[in-house]
SERO-4910 file (N, C-alpha, C, O; in steps of 0.05 Angstrom, whole numbers):
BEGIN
 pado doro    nc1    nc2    nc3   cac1   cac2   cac3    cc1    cc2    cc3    oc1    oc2    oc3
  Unk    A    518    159   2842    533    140   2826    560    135   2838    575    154   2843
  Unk    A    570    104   2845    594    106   2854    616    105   2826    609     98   2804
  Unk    A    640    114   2832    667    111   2815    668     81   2820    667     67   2840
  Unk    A    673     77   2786    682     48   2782    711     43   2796    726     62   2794
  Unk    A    720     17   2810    737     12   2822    757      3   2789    752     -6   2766
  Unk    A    782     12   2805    815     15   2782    822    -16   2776    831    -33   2792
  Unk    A    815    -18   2748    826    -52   2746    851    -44   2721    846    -31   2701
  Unk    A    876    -55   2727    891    -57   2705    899    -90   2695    898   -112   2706
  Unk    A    905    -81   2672    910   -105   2654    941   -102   2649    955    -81   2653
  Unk    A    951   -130   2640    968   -136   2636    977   -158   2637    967   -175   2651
  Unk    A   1007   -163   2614   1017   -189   2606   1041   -191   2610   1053   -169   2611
  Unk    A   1060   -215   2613   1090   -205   2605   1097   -243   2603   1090   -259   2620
  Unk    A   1107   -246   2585   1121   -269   2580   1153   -278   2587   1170   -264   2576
  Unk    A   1159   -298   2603   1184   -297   2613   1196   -322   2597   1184   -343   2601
  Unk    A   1219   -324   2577   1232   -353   2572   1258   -355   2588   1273   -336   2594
  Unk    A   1262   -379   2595   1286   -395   2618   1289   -419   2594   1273   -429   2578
  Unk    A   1321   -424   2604   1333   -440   2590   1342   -456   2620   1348   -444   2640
  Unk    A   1343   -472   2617   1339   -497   2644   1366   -520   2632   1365   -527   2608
  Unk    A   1379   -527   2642   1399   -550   2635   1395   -580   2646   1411   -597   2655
  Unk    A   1365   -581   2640   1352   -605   2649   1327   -614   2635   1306   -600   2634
  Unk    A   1330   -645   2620   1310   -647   2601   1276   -641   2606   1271   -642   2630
  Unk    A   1259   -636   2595   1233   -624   2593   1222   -641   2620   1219   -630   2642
  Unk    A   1217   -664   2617   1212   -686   2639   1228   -687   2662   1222   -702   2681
  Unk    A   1246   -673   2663   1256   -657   2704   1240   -631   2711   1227   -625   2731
  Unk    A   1245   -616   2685   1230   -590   2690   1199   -593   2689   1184   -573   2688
  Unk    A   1193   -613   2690   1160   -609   2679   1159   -624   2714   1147   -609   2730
  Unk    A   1168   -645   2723   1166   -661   2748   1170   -639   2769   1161   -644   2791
  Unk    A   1182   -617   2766   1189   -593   2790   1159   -581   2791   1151   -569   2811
  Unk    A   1144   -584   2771   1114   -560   2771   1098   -587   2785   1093   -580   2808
  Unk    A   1091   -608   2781   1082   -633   2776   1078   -646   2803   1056   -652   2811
  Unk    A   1110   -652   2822   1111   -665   2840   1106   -641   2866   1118   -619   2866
  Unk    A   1086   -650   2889   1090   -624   2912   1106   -625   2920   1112   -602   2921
  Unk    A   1127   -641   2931   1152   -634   2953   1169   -615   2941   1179   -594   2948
  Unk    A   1170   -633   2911   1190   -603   2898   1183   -576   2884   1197   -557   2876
  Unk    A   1156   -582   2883   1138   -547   2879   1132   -537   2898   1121   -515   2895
  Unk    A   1137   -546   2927   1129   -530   2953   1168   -518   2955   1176   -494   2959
  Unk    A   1182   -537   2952   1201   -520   2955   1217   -491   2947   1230   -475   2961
  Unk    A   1209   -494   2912   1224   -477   2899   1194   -456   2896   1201   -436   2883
  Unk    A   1174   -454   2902   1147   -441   2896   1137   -435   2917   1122   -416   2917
  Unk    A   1141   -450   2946   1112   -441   2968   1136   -437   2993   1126   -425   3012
  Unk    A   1164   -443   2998   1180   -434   3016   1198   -417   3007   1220   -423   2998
  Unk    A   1188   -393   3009   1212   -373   2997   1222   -359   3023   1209   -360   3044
  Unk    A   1241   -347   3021   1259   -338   3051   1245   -307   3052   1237   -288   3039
  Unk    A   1246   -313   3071   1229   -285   3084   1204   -284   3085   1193   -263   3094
  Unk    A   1187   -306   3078   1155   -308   3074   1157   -332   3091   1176   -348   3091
  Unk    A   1135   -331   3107   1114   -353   3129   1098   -370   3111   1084   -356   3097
  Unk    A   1096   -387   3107   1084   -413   3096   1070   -421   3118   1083   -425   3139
  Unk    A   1033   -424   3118   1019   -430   3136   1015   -456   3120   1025   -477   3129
  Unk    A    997   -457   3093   1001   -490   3089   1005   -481   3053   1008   -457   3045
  Unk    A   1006   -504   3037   1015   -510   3009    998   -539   3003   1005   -559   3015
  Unk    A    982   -540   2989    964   -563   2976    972   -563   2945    974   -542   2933
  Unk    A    976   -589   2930    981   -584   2900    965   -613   2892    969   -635   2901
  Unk    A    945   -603   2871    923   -632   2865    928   -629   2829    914   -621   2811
  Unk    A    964   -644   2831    961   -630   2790    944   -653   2777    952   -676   2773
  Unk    A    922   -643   2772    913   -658   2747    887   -630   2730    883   -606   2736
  Unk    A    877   -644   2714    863   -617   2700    832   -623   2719    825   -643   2732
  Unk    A    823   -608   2716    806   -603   2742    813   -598   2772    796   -591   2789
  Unk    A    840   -602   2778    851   -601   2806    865   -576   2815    879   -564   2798
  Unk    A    863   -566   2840    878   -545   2844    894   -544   2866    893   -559   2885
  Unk    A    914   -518   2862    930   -511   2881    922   -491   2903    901   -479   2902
  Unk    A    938   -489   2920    928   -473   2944    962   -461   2963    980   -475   2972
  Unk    A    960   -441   2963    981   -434   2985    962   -410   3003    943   -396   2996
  Unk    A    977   -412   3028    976   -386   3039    991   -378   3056    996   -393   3075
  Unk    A   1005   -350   3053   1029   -334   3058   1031   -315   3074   1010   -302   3076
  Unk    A   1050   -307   3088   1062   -279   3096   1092   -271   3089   1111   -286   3087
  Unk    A   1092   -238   3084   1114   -238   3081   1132   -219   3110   1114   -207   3121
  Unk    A   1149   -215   3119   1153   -203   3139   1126   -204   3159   1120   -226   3169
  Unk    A   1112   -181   3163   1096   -177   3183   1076   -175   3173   1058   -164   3186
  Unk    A   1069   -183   3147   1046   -174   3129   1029   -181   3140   1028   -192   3163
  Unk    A   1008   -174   3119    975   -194   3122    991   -225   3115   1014   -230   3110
  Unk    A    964   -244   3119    964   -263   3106    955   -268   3077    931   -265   3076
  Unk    A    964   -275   3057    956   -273   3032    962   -308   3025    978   -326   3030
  Unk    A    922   -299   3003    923   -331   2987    928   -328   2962    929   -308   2947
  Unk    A    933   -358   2960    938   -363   2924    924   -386   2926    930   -404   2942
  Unk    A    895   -387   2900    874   -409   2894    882   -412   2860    881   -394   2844
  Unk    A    889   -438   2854    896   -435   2833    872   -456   2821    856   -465   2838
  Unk    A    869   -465   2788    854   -490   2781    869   -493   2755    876   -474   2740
  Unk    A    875   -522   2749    895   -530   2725    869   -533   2704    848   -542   2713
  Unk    A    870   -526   2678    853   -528   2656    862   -547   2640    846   -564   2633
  Unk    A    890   -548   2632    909   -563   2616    923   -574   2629    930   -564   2651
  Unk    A    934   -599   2622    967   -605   2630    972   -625   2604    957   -643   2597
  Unk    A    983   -622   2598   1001   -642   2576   1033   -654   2585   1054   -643   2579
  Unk    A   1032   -672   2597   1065   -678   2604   1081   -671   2588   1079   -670   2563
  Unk    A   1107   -660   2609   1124   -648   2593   1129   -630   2568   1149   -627   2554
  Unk    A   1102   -619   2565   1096   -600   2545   1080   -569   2552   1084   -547   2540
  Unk    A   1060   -574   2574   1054   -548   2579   1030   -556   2586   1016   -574   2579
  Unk    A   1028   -527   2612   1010   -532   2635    995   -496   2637   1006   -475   2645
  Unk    A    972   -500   2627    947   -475   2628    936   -482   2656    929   -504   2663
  Unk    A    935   -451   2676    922   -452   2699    913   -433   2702    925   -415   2690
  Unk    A    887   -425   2717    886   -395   2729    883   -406   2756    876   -427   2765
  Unk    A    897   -370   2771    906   -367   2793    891   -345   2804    883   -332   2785
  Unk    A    881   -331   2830    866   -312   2845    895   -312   2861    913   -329   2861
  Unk    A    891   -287   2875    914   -276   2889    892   -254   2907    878   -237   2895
  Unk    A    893   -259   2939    885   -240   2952    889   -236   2989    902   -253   3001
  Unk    A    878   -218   3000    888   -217   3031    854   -224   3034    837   -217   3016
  Unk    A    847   -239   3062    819   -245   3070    808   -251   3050    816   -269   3035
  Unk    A    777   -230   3044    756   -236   3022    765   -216   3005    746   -200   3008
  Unk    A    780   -206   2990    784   -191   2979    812   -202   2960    834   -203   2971
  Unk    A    810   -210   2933    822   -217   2911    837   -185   2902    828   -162   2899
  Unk    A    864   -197   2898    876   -174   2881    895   -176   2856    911   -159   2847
  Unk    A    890   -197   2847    895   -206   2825    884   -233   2815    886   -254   2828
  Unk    A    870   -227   2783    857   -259   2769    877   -260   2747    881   -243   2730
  Unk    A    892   -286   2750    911   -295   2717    911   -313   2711    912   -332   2726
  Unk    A    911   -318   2676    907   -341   2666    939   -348   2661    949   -327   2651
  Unk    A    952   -361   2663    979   -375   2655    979   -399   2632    961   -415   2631
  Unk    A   1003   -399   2613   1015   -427   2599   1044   -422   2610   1058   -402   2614
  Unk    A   1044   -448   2613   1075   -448   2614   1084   -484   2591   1075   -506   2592
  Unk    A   1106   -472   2575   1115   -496   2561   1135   -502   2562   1152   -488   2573
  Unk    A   1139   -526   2549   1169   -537   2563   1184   -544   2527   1169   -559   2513
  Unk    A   1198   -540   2518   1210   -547   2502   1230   -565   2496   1242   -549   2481
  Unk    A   1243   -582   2494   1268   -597   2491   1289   -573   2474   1281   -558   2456
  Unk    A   1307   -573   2481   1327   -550   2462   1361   -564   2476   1373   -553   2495
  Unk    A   1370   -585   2464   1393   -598   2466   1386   -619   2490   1367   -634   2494
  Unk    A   1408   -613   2503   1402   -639   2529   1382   -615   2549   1368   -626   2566
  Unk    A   1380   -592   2549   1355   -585   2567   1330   -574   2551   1319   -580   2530
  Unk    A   1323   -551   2574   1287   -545   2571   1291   -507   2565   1300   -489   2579
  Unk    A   1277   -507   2533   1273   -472   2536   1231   -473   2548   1212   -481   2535
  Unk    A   1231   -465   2568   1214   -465   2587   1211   -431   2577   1228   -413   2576
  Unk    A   1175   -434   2566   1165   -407   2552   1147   -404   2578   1139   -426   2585
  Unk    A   1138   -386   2593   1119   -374   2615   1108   -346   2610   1124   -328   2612
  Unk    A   1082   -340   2604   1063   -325   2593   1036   -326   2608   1019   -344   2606
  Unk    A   1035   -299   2628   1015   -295   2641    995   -265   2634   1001   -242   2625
  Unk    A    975   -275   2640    961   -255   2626    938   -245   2647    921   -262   2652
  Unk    A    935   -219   2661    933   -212   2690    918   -194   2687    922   -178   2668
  Unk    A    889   -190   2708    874   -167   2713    887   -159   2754    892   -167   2776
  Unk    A    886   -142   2738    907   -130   2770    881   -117   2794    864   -110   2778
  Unk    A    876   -113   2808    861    -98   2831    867    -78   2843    849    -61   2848
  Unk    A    892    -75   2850    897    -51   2875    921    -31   2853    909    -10   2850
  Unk    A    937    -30   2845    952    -15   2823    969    -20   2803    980    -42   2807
  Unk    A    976     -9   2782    974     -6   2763   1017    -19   2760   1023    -34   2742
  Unk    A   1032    -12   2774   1049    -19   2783   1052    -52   2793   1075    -61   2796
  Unk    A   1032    -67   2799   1030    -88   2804   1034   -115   2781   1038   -139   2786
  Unk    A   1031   -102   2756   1037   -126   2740   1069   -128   2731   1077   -149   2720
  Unk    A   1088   -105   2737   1118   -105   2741   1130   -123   2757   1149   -138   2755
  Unk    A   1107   -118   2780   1114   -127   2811   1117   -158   2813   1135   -169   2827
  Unk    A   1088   -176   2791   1083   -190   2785   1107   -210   2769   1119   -230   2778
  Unk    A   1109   -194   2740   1135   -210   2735   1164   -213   2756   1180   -232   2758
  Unk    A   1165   -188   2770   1193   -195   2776   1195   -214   2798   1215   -227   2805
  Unk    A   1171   -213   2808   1160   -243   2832   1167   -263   2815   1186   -276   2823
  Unk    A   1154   -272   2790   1155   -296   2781   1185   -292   2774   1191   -315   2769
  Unk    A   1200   -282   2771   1229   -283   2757   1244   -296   2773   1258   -315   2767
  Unk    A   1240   -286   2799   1250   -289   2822   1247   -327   2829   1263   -343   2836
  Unk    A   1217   -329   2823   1213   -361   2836   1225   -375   2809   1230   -399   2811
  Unk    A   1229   -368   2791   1236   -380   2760   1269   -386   2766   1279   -407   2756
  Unk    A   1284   -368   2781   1311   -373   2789   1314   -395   2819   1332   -412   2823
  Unk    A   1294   -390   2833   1292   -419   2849   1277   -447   2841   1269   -467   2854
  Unk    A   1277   -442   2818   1269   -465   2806   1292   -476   2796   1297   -500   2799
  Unk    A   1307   -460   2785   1340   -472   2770   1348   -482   2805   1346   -506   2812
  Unk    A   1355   -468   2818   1368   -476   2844   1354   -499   2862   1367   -510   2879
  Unk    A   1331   -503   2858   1319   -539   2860   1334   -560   2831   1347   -580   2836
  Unk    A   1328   -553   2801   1332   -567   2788   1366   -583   2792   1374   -606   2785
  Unk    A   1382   -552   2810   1413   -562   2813   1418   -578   2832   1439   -590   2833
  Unk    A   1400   -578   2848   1401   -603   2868   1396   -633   2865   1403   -650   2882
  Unk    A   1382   -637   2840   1395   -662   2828   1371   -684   2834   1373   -708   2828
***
């Protein structure tokens, strides 16, 4: 009998307050030039290519290195989109044939004065350890703050 292989679970919900109405912040997830920027060129990672097909049935695609790493993909598929209100996707995360993370995501956009309280809630079966869904949010925290620093560029 083999040992079942280690899957962990896990969730973590992130809210951002954005100083830009729902319809800038929703156009940053929406448009590729400016979701490859603040999402698929991050400093210190290799960008081999970035594809974005937003509609519901359409999907996204990156694939990455970071330093000297492997190469790692991201296969995503949109289920939902509602303009400027909120966008359900699931995403695979893996090196070669081998997936190391499946997550379903919402992300919503709220109006809250002249900007966006932007709610983000992912919900994750992890592959390789148990440490990885920490790892997870503080990745997305990270691209969630280069998202303000695209939105400031105007």
């Amino acid at each position: 009998m083999t040992e079942p292989l280690p899957t962990f679970h896990g969730s973590f919900t992130i809210e951002r307050r954005y100083p830009a109405a729902p319809k800038r912040v929703f156009a940053a997830f929406a448009k590729e030039a400016s979701k490859r920027r603040w999402f698929a060129e991050v400093e210190g990672f290799e960008t081999f290519e970035y594809k974005l097909d937003f509609r519901v049935g359409g999907a996204e695609l990156s694939r990455f290195r970071f330093g000297d790493g492997p190469e790692v993909w991201l296969r995503a598929t949109y289920h939902d989109i509602v303009p400027e209100r909120r966008i359900i996707l699931t995403y695979a995360m893996g090196i070669g044939d081998n997936p190391f993370s499946v997550s379903l995501t919402t992300t919503l956009f709220e109006p809250e004065g002249s900007g966006t309280l932007m709610t983000f809630t992912e919900q994750g079966a992890y592959l390789d350890k148990a440490e990885a869904v920490k790892g997870r949010e503080t990745g997305t925290r990270d691209l969630f703050e280069r998202l303000a620093r695209e939105l400031a560029r105007g």
